[in-house]
C-alpha positions in Angstrom: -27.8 1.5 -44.0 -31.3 1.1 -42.1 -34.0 -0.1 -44.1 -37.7 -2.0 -43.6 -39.2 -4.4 -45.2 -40.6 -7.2 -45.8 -39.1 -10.3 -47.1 -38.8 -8.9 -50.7 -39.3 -5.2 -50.5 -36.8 -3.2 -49.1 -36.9 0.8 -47.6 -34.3 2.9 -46.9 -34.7 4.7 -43.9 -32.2 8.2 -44.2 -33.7 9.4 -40.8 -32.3 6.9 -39.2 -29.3 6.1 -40.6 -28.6 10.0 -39.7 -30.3 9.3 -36.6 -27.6 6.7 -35.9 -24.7 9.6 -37.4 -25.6 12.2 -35.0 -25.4 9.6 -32.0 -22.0 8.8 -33.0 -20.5 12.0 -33.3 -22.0 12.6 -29.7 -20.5 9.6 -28.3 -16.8 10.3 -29.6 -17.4 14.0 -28.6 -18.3 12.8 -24.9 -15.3 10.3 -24.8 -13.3 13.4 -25.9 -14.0 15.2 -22.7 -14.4 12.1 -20.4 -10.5 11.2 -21.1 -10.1 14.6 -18.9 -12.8 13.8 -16.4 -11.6 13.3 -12.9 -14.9 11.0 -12.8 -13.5 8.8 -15.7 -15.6 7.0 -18.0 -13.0 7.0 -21.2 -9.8 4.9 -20.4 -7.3 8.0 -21.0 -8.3 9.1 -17.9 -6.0 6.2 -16.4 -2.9 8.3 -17.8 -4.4 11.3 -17.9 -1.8 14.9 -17.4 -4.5 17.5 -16.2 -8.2 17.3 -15.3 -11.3 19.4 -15.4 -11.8 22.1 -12.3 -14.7 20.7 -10.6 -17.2 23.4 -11.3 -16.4 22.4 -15.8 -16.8 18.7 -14.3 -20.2 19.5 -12.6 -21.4 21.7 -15.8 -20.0 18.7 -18.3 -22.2 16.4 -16.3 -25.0 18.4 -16.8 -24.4 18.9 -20.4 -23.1 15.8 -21.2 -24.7 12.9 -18.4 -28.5 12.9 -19.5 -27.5 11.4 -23.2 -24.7 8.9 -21.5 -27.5 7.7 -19.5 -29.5 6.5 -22.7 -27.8 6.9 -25.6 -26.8 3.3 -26.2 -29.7 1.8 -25.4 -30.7 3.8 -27.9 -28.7 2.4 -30.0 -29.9 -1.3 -29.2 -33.1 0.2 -29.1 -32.2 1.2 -33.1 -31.0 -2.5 -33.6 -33.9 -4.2 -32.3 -36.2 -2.2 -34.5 -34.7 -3.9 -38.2 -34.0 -7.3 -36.3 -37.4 -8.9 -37.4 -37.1 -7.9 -41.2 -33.6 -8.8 -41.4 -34.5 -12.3 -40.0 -37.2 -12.4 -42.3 -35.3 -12.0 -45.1 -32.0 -14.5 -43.6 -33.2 -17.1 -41.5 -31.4 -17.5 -37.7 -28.5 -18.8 -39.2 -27.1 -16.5 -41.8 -28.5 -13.8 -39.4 -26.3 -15.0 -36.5 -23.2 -15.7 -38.6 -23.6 -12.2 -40.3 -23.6 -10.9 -36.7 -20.3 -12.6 -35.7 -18.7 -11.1 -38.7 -20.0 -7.5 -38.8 -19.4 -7.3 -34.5 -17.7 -10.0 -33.6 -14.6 -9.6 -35.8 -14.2 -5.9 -35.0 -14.4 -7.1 -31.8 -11.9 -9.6 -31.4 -9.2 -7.4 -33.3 -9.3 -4.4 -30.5 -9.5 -6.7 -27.2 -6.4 -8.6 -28.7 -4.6 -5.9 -30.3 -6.0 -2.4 -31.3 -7.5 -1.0 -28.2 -3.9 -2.6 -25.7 -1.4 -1.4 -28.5 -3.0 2.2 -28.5 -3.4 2.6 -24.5 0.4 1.1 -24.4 1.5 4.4 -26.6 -1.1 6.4 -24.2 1.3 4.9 -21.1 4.5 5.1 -22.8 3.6 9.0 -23.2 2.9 9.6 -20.0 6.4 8.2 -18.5 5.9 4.7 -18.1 8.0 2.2 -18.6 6.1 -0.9 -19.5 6.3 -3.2 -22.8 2.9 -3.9 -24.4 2.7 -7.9 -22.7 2.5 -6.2 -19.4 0.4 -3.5 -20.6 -2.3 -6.5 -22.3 -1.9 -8.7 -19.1 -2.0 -6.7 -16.6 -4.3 -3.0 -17.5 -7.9 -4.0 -15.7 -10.3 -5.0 -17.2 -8.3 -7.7 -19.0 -9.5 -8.3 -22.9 -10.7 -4.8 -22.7 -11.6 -3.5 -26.0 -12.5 0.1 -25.8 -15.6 1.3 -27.0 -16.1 -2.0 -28.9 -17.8 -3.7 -25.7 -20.8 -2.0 -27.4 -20.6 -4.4 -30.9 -19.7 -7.3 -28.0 -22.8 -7.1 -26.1 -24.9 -6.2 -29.4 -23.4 -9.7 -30.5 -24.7 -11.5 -27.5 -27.9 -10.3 -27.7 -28.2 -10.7 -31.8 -27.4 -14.6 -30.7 -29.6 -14.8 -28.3 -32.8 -13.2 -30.1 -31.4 -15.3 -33.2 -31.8 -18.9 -30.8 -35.3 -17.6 -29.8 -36.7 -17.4 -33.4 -34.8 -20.7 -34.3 -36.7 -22.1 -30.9 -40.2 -20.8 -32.0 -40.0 -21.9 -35.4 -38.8 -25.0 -34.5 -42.1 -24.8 -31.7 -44.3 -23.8 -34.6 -43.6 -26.9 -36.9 -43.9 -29.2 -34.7 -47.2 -28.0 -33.4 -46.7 -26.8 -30.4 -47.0 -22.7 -30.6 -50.1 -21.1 -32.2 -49.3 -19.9 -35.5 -50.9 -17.0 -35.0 -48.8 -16.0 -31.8 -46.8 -12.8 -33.4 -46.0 -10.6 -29.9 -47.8 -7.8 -28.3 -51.1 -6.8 -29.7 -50.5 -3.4 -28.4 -47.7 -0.9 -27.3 -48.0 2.8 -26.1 -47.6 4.4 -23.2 -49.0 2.1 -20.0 -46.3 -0.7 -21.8 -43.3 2.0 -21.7 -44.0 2.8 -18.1 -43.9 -1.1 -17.0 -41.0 -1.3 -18.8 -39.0 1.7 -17.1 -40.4 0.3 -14.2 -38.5 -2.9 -15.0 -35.8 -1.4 -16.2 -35.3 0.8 -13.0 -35.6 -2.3 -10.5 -33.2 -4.9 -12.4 -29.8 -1.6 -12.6 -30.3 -1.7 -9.1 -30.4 -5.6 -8.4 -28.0 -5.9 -11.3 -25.4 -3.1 -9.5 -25.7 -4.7 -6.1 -23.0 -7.2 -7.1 -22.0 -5.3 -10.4 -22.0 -1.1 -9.6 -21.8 1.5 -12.1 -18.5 2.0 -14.0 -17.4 -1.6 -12.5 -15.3 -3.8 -14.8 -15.4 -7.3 -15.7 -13.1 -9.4 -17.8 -13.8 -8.8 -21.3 -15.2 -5.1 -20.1 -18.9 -6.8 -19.9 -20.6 -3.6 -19.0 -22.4 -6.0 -17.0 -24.5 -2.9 -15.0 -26.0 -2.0 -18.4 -27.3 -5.3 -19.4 -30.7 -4.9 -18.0 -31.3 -1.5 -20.8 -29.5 -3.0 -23.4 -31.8 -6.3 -23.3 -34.8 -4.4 -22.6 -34.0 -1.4 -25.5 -33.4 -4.6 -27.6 -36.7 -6.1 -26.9 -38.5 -3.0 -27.1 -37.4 -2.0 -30.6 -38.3 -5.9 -31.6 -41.8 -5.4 -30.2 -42.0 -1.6 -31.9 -41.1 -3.1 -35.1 -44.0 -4.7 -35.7 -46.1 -1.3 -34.8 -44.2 0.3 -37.5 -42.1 2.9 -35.2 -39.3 2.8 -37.5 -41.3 5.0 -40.1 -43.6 6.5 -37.3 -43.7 6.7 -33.9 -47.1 7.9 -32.8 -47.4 11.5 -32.2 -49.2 11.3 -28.8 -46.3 9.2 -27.4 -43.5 11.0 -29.0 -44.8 14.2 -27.1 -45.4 12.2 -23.9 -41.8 10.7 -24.2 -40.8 14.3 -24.7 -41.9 15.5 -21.5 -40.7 12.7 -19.3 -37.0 13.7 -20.9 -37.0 16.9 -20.5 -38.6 17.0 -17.3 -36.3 14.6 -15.8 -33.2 16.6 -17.5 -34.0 19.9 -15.9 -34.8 18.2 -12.3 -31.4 16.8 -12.6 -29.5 20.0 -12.1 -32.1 21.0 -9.2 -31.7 17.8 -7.1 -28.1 18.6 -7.5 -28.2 21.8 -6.2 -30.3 20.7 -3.2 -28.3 17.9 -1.8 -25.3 19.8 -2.4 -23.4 17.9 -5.1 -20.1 19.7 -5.7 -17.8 17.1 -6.8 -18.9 14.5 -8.9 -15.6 12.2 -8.4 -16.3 12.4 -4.5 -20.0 12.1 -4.4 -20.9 9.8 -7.1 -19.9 6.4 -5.1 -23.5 5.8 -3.4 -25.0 6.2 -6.8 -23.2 3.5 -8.3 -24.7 0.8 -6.0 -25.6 -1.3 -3.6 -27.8 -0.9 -0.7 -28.4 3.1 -1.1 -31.7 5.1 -2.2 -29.4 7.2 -4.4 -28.7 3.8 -6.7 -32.1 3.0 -7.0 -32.8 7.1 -7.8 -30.2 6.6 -10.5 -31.5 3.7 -11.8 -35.0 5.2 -11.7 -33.5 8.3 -14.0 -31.7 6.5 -16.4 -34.5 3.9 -16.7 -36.7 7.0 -17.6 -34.2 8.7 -19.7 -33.2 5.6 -21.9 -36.7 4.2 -22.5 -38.5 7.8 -23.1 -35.6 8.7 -24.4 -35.2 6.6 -27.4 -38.3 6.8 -28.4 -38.4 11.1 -28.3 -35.2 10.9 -30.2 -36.6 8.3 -32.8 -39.4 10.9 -33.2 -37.6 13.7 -33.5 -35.4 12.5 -36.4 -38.4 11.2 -37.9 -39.0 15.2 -38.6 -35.6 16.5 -38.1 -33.4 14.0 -40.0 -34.4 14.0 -43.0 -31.6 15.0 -45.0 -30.6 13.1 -47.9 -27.1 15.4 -49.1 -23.7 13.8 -50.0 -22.6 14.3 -47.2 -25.7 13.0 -44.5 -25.1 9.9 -46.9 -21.7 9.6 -46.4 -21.7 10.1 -42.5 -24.5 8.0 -42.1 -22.8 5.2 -44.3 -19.8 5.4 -42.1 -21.4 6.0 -38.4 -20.1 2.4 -37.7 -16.7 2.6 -39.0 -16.0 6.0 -37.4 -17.7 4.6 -33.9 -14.6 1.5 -34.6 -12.0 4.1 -35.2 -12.5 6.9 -32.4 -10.1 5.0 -30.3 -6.8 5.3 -32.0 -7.9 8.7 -33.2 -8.7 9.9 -30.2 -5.9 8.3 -28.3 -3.5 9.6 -30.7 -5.1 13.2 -30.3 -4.4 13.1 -26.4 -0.8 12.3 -26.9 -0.6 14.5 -29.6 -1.9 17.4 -27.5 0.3 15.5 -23.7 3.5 17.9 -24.4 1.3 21.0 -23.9 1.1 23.1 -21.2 -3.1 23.9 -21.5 -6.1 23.6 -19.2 -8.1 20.1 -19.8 -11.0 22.0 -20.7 -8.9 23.8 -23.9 -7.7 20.1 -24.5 -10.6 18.1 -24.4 -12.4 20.8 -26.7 -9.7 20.2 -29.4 -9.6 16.3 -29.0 -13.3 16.5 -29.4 -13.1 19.0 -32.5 -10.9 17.6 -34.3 -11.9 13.9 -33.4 -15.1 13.8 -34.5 -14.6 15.0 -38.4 -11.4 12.9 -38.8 -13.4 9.6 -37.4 -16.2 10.7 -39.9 -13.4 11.2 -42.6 -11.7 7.9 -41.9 -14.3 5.7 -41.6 -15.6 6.8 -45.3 -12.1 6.2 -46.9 -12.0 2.7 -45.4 -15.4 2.4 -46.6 -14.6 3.8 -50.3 -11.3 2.5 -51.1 -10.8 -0.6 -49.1 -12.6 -4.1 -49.0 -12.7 -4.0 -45.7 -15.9 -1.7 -46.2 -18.3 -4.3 -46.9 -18.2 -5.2 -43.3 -18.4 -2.1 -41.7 
C-alpha cells in the first residue's frame, strides 16, 4: 500500500493506492480492446479472428490513446514519489534486493513461462500448429513477458536510483559532497515545462533507432525509456515537496489545462490532416526523421508529465474512499495488473468460436476481465503466501 514517512513514522495514503486501482483497471480494459485493434498494441492481436471497422478504431483511439500516452509514466511517476522514504527507512541494499523480489521474480516467471505458455494456447486456437519450444524461440520479441516489461524496466530503474544513493552516501562520508546537498530547492511549473521539453526531444532521438511499438529482446520498451526515467525522477524530486499528500493547487489546475487542451486538439488535428486509418497512417508517427514523430513526442511529453501530476491531484480530492472494497482493490492493483494476461488471453479464446463483431468482443473481454483480475488478485492475496510479495 502507499504510505509516507519518515524513517519511523509511517502514512497511509488511500488516494493513491486507489489512485494506482483505477489505473489498473484502465490498463486491462485498454489491453481488452487493443487485442482487437488492427493497430495492435496487445499481443492477441498477432492471432487475432476479427478487428475493429476503422471508424470504432479511430473513435477507440480517441477514447482510449490520450491515457496510453501517459498512463505508465504515471505510474513511475507514482513509484518515484515513495522511493526516498522507502530508502530512508532500508538502506540501498535491502531496497534493491526488495526490488528484485517484488519485480523481478514476477518478471522472470512470465518471460520464461506464463506469458509463452498462454500465447501458445492463444496460437493453438487460432489453427496453428506449433509446440510451445517453437512458440518461446521463435514469437518476436524473444523473452517477451507481456505486460510485465512494466515491473522489468521499474526494476532497472529502482537499481539504478538505488546505486546513486549508495554513490552519494558513499560521496558524503568521505567528504566529498556537501551535506547539505538534498535536490531541487524548487519545483512548479517553469521545472515541468523544461522537463516536457526534455522529454519531447529525447522520444524522438530515442525512436530514431528505436520507433514506437518497436521490439527488442526482452520487450525493452526501449522508445519509452526517456518518460519512464524522467516520471521516475520527477516523482523523486516531488517527494521531497510533499506532492504525495498535496500537489499545489495552482499547478494541478495548470496541469489540467495543458491535458485537456491537448486532448480535445487531438481529434481536430485528426480531422484536418485527414487521418482515417490509424493502422495505415500511424507509421511517420512512430519515428525517424519526420515532423509527425517529433509532434508525437511533443504530445505525449505533454500528456505524461501534465498528466500525472492532474491525475495525482484529482485523486487527491476524488479518491478518497476508504470502503472494503477501495481497500481490497487497491491492495490487489499489483496482482491483478500480473494476472490480466492469462485472464484476458483465456477470455479471447474463450469468446474465438463465436461468430460476433470485435467491438461486441472486446467489450465482453474488457467486462468481464477487469472484475475477475480484481477478484483473483485478492484471493492470491488472502489465501495464499504468495501474497506478501504482491
Amino acid at each position: 500500500m502507499a504510505t509516507m514517512g519518515s524513517v519511523t513514522r509511517v502514512e497511509r495514503l488511500p488516494h493513491v493506492d486507489n489512485l494506482r486501482a483505477v489505473m489498473v483497471a484502465w490498463i486491462i480494459g485498454g489491453h481488452a480492446l487493443l487485442g482487437y485493434s488492427a493497430i495492435g498494441g496487445w499481443p492477441y492481436d498477432e492471432v487475432q479472428e476479427t478487428t475493429f471497422h476503422p471508424k470504432s478504431e479511430l473513435a477507440m483511439a480517441v477514447v482510449v490513446g490520450p491515457t496510453a500516452l501517459f498512463v505508465i509514466g504515471t505510474f513511475f511517476f507514482i513509484a518515484g514519489l515513495f522511493a526516498p522514504a522507502a530508502m530512508a527507512r532500508k538502506g540501498p541494499g535491502k531496497f534493491a534486493s526488495e526490488r528484485l523480489v517484488r519485480l523481478g521474480v514476477p518478471f522472470l516467471l512470465f518471460a520464461l513461462l506464463v506469458w509463452p505458455l498462454f500465447m501458445w494456447f492463444a496460437y493453438l486456437a487460432a489453427g496453428y500448429k506449433v509446440s510451445f519450444w517453437w512458440e518461446f524461440t521463435h514469437r518476436h520479441p524473444f523473452l517477451d513477458s507481456g505486460p510485465l516489461w512494466f515491473a522489468e524496466i521499474l526494476l532497472y530503474v529502482s537499481l539504478a536510483y538505488a546505486a546513486l544513493v549508495w554513490a552519494r552516501d558513499r560521496a558524503r562520508a568521505d567528504g566529498r559532497v556537501d551535506e547539505s546537498d538534498e535536490g531541487p530547492t524548487t519545483l512548479g511549473g517553469r521545472q515541468l515545462v523544461t522537463l516536457v521539453a526534455m522529454v519531447a526531444l529525447a522520444s524522438f532521438m530515442v525512436r530514431l533507432w528505436f520507433p514506437a511499438q518497436s521490439k527488442q529482446v526482452l520487450d525493452l520498451h526501449v522508445w519509452q525509456w526517456p518518460q519512464c526515467v524522467a516520471m521516475f525522477g520527477l516523482g523523486v524530486a516531488a517527494a521531497r515537496f510533499g506532492w504525495a499528500k498535496r500537489v499545489p493547487e495552482g499547478l494541478r489546475r495548470g496541469c489540467g489545462v495543458a491535458v485537456i487542451t491537448t486532448v480535445l486538439a487531438l481529434p481536430v488535428y485528426a480531422w484536418t490532416v485527414g487521418i482515417g486509418d490509424l493502422a495505415d497512417d500511424a507509421g511517420p508517427y512512430q519515428g525517424g526523421w519526420h515532423w509527425q514523430a517529433l509532434l508525437l513526442a511533443t504530445v505525449e511529453a505533454v500528456l505524461v508529465v501534465a498528466g500525472s501530476v492532474w491525475v495525482l491531484g484529482l485523486a487527491q480530492d476524488r479518491l478518497q474512499g476508504v470502503s472494503q472494497l477501495w481497500r481490497r482493490c487497491a491492495r490487489g492493483s499489483f496482482a491483478a495488473f500480473v494476472l490480466q494476461a492469462p485472464v484476458l488471453l483465456t477470455l479471447a479464446i474463450l469468446l474465438r468460436p463465436f461468430d460476433l463483431p470485435a467491438e461486441a468482443k472486446a467489450i465482453a473481454v474488457a467486462g468481464i476481465g477487469i472484475p475477475v483480475c480484481f477478484w483473483l488478485a485478492w484471493k492470491l492475496i488472502e489465501r495464499t503466501p504468495v501474497g506478501r510479495y504482491l
